[in-house]
C-alpha positions in Angstrom: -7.8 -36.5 -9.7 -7.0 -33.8 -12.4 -3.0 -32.7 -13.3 -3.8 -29.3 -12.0 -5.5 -30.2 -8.5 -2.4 -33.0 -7.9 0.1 -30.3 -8.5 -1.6 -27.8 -6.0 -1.4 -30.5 -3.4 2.0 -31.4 -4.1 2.3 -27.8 -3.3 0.7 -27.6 -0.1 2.6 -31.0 1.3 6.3 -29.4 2.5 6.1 -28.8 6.1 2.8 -32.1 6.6 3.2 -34.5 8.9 2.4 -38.0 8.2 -1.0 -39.3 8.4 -1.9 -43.2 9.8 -1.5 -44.8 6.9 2.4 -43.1 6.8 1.9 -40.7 3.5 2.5 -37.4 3.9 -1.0 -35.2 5.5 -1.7 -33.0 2.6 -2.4 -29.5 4.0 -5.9 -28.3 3.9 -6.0 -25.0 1.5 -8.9 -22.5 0.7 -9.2 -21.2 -2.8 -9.6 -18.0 -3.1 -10.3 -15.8 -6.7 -9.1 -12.3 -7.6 -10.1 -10.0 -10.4 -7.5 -7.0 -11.7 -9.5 -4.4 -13.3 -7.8 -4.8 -16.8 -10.5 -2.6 -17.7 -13.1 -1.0 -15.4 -15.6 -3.4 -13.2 -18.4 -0.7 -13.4 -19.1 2.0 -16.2 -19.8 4.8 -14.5 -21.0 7.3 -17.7 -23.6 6.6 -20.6 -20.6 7.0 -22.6 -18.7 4.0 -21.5 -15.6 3.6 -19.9 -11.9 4.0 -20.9 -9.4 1.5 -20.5 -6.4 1.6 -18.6 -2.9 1.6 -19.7 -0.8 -1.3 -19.3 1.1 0.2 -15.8 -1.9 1.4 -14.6 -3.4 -2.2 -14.4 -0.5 -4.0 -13.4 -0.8 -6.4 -9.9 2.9 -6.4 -8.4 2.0 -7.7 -5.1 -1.1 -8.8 -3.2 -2.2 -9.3 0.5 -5.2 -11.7 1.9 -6.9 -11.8 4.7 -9.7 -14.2 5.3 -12.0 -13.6 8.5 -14.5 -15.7 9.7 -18.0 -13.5 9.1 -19.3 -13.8 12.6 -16.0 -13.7 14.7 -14.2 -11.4 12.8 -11.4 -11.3 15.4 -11.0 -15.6 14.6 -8.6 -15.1 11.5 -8.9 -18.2 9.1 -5.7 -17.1 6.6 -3.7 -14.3 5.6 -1.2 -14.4 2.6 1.0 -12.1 0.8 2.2 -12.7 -2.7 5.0 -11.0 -4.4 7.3 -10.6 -7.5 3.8 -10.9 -9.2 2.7 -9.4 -12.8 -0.5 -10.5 -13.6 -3.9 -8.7 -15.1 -7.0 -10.9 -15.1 -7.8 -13.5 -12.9 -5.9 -14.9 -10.9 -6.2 -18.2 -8.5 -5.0 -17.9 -4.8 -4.1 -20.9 -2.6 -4.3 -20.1 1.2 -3.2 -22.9 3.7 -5.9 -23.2 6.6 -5.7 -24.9 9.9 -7.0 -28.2 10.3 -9.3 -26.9 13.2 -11.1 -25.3 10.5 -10.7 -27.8 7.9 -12.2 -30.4 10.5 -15.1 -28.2 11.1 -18.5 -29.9 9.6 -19.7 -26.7 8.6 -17.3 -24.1 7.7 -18.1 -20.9 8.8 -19.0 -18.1 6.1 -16.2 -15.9 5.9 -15.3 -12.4 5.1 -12.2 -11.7 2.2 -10.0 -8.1 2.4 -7.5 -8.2 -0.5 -5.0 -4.9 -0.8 -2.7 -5.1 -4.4 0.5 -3.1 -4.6 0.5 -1.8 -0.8 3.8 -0.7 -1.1 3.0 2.2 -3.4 1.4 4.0 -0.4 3.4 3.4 2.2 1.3 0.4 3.6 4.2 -2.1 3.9 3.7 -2.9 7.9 0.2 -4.8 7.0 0.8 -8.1 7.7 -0.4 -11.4 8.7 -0.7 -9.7 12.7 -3.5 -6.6 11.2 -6.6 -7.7 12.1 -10.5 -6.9 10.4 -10.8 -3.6 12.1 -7.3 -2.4 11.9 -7.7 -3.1 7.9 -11.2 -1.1 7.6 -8.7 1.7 9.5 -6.2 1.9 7.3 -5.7 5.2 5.4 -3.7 6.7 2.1 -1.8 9.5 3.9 -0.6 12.8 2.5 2.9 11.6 1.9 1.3 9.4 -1.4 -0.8 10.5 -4.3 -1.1 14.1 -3.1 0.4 17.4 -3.6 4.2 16.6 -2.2 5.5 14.7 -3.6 3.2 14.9 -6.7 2.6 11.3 -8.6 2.9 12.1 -12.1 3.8 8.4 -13.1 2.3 4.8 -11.9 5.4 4.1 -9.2 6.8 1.1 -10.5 5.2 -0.8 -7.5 2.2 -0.1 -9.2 -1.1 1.8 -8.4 -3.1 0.6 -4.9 -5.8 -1.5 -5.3 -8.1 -3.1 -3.0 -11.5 -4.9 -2.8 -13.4 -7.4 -0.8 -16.3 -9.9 -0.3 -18.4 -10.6 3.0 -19.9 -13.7 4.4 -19.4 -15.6 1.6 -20.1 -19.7 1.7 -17.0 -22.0 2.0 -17.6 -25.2 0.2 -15.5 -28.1 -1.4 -14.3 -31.3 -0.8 -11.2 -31.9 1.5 -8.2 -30.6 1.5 -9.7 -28.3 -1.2 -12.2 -26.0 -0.5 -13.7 -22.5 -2.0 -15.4 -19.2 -1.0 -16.2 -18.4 -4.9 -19.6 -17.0 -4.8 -18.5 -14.5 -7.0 -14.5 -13.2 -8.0 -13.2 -10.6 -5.7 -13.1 -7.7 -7.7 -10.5 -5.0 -7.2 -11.0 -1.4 -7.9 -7.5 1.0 -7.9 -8.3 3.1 -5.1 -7.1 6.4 -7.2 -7.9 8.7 -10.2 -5.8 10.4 -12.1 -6.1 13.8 -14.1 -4.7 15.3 -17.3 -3.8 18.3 -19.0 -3.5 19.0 -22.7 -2.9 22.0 -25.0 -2.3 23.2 -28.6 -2.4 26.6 -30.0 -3.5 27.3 -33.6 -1.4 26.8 -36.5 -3.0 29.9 -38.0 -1.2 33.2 -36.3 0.1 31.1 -33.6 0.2 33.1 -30.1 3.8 33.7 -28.7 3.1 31.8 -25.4 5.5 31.5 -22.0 5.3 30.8 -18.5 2.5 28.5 -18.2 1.3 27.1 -14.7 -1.3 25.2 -13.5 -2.1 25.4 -10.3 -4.1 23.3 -8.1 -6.4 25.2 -5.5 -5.7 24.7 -1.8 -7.7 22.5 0.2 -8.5 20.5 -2.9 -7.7 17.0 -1.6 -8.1 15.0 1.7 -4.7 14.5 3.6 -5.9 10.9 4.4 -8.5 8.5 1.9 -9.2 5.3 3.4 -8.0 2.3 1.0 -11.2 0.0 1.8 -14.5 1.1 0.2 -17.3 0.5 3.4 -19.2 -0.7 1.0 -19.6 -2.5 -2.7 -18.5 -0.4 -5.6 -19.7 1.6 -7.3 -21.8 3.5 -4.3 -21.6 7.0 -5.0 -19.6 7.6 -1.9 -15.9 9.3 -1.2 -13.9 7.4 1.0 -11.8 10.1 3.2 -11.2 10.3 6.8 -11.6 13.3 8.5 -10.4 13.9 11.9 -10.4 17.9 12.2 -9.9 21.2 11.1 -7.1 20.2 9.1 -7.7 17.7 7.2 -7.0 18.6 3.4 -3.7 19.7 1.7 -3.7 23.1 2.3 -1.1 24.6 0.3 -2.2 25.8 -3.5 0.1 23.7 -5.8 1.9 24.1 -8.8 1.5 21.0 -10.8 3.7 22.1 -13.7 5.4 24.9 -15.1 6.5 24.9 -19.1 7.1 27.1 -21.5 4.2 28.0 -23.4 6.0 27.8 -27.1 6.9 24.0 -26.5 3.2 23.4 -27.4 2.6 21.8 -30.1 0.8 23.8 -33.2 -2.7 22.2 -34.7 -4.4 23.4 -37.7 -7.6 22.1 -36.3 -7.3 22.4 -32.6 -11.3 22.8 -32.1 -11.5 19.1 -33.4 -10.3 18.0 -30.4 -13.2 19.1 -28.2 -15.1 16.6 -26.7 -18.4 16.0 -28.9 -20.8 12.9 -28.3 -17.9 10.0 -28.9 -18.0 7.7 -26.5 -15.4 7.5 -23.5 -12.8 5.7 -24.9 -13.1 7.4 -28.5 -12.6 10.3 -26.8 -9.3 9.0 -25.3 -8.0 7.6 -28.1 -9.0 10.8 -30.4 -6.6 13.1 -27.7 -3.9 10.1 -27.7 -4.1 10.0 -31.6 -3.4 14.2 -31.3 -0.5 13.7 -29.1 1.5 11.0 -31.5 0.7 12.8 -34.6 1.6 15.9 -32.9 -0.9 18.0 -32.4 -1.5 18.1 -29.1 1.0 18.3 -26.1 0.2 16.7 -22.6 1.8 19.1 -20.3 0.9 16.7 -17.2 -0.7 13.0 -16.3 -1.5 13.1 -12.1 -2.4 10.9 -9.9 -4.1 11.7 -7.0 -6.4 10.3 -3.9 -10.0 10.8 -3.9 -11.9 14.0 -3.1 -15.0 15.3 -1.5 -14.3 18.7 -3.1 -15.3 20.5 -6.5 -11.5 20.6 -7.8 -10.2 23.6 -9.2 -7.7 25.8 -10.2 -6.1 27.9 -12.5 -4.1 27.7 -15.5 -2.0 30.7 -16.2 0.3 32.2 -18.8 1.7 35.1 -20.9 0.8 36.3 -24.0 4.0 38.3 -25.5 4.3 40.6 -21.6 0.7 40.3 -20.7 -0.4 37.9 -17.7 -3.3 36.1 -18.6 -5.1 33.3 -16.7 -8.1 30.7 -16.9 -9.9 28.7 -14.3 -10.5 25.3 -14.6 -13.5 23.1 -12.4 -15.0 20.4 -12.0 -19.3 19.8 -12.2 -19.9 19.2 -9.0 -18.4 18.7 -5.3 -17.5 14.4 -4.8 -17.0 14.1 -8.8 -13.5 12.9 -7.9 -14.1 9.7 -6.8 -11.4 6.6 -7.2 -10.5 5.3 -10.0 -11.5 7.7 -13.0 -10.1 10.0 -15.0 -10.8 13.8 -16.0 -9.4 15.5 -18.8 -8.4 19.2 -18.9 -8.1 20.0 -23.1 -7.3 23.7 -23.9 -6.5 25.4 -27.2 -5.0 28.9 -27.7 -6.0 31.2 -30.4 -4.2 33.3 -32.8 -5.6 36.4 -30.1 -4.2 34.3 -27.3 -7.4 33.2 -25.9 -7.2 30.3 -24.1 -10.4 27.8 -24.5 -11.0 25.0 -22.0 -13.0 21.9 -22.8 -13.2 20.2 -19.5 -14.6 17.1 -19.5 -15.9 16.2 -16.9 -16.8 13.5 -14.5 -20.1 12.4 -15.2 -22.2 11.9 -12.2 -23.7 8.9 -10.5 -27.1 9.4 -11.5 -28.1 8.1 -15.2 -27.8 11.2 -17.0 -29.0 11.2 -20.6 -28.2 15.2 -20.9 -24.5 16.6 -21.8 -22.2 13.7 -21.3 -19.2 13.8 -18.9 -16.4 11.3 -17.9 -16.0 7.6 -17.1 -14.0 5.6 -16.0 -10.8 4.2 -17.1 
C-alpha cells in the first residue's frame, strides 16, 4: 500500500471501532477532486483570456455536499474545510457511512461545492442544507452590489462554486472515487474597471470627476449555482417581482480630475488587436510607469442588463459628461472583466475605449472582452 494512501487512512481511523480481528475499522472515505480557476476554465473571446490576480484566485474555505443522483434527498457526505489557501487542485477526503460503503453498487452521485461562502453572507450552509435548498440559494443585495460597493477581493476571498451530476463512484474499500472529471469552480462574479490619462501636451485642467452607475443596472439577488455546465450563455438572477434590481443610480467614485496621471501617448493605450491578456498587461504596464491612473477596480454580481452610465467632470467651470455602455443586454455574465479606458485631450474631450465583453457566439469581427 502506498505512503500517501496509509497516511489518509491513518487519518480517517480516530473515532473507528474495532473490527473482528481487534484492529481499529478504518473509516470508509470518498475522494472527491476540486479545481480553482487559477486562470479561467473556458475562454470566452477569440482573444483569449486574462488571468486573475493572486486574491482574486485564492480558495479560503470550501463546502461539499455529495447527493445520491437518484434520491437527492439521501445525502451521502457533506464537509466544510477551512483556514485553507490553495489554487490548483486540490484532493478532498469525505468520510461516508458504511451503509453506503457496504452497498455492492454505489449509487451515482451528484457533487455541489461553494468556495469562500463567507464573502456573501452564506455562512448558515451547512451539513443540514439539502440539494434543493442549495440550487435556492442566492447572492443578495447586501454583497457585490451598489451598497456597500466591493472595490477589493474581501479578504475571505471571492465566491466560487461549481458542481458535477451523476457521476460513477468506483474504488476499492475503504477508498473509493467519483473522478470522472475534476470539479471545476467558476467565481460566481465579474468585476469592472476604470482608467484615465489626460495628454501631456496642453494638459486639460480637470476636477470633479464621477462615475455613475445607471439605476436598475444589477439584479438585487444572483443565484450562486449555475443550472447548468459553464460556460452556457446564461445569467443566473432570481427574479421575484417588480423590484428586483438595485434601483438607486450610484456613484462609484468621485476624484479630482488633476490627480490623473499625464501621458504623452495616451491614444496608445486603446485597445487594438492584442490579445486579452496583452491588453491587460499593456494598461497594468501604463499604470506602474505612470501613465495611466485606475480611478476604480469593482466587483459586482451578474446582470441581465446592458450596463451603463455616465462619467462626468469639469473642464476649468464647464460641466461636461460622457456615457459609457456595454454591447449588448446579458454581456455581464460571472466571472469576466470589462474595462472602461478614457483619455482627455488638450480641448478637454474626453475619449472612451470601452472594451467590451465579447459575446458568446464565435465572433471573428471587432474583438471584445474575455475572461480573466
Amino acid at each position: 500500500m502506498g505512503g500517501m494512501l496509509m497516511l489518509l487512512l491513518m487519518a480517517c481511523c480516530s473515532s473507528s471501532s474495532d473490527d473482528e480481528t481487534g484492529k481499529p475499522k478504518v473509516k470508509p472515505v470518498l475522494k472527491i477532486y476540486l479545481f480553482a480557476p487559477d486562470s479561467p476554465i473556458i475562454t470566452r473571446a477569440s482573444i483569449g483570456y486574462v488571468n486573475a490576480s493572486e486574491a482574486e484566485k485564492e480558495i479560503r474555505t470550501i463546502d461539499v455536499w455529495v447527493f445520491e443522483h437518484l434520491y437527492p434527498n439521501d445525502k451521502v457526505s457533506y464537509i466544510h474545510l477551512d483556514k485553507l489557501s490553495f489554487t490548483g487542485q486540490k484532493e478532498i477526503a469525505m468520510e461516508v457511512s458504511d451503509e453506503f460503503a457496504d452497498l455492492p453498487k454505489k449509487p451515482n452521485v451528484d457533487i455541489y461545492v461553494i468556495a469562500n461562502k463567507e464573502s456573501c453572507g452564506l455562512t448558515a450552509l451547512n451539513g443540514a442544507t439539502t440539494l434543493a435548498e442549495l440550487k435556492e440559494v442566492c447572492i443578495h443585495n447586501g454583497f457585490f452590489g451598489v451598497d456597500p460597493l466591493t472595490t477589493s477581493v474581501p479578504s475571505t476571498g471571492l465566491p466560487m462554486s461549481g458542481f458535477l451530476e451523476n457521476q460513477i463512484v468506483s474504488g476499492i474499500p475503504p477508498v473509493y472515487t467519483a473522478m470522472a472529471q475534476n470539479v471545476k469552480l467558476v467565481r460566481a462574479v465579474s468585476k469592472i474597471r476604470f482608467v484615465f490619462s489626460k495628454s501631456t501636451a496642453n494638459p486639460p485642467e480637470i476636477s470633479n470627476l464621477g462615475i455613475t452607475l445607471k439605476e436598475n443596472m444589477l439584479p438585487k439577488q444572483e443565484y450562486i449555482f449555475l443550472d447548468d455546465v459553464y460556460p452556457d450563455a446564461k445569467i443566473h438572477i432570481k427574479k421575484t417581482g417588480n423590484d428586483d434590481y438595485e434601483a438607486q443610480a450610484t456613484l462609484l467614485s468621485d476624484v479630482n480630475g488633476n490627480s490623473i496621471e499625464d501621458c504623452d501617448n495616451p491614444a496608445s493605450y486603446t485597445y487594438t488587436s492584442e490579445t486579452g491578456q496583452a491588453y491587460e498587461t499593456k494598461i497594468n504596464d501604463g499604470i506602474t510607469a505612470g501613465d495611466l491612473s485606475e480611478i476604480g477596480t469593482f466587483y459586482f454580481r451578474e446582470s441581465d442588463k446592458k450596463l451603463e452610465g455616465t462619467i462626468s467632470y469639469t473642464v476649468g467651470t464647464t460641466p461636461k459628461s460622457v456615457d459609457f455602455k456595454m454591447a449588448s443586454e446579458g454581456d455581464f455574465t460571472r466571472n469576466h472583466t470589462w474595462i472602461v479606458y478614457g483619455y482627455f485631450l488638450g480641448s478637454g474631450e474626453l475619449v472612451l475605449n470601452v472594451v467590451d465583453v465579447k459575446a458568446w457566439t464565435d465572433d471573428t469581427g471587432n474583438p471584445k472582452v474575455y475572461n480573466w
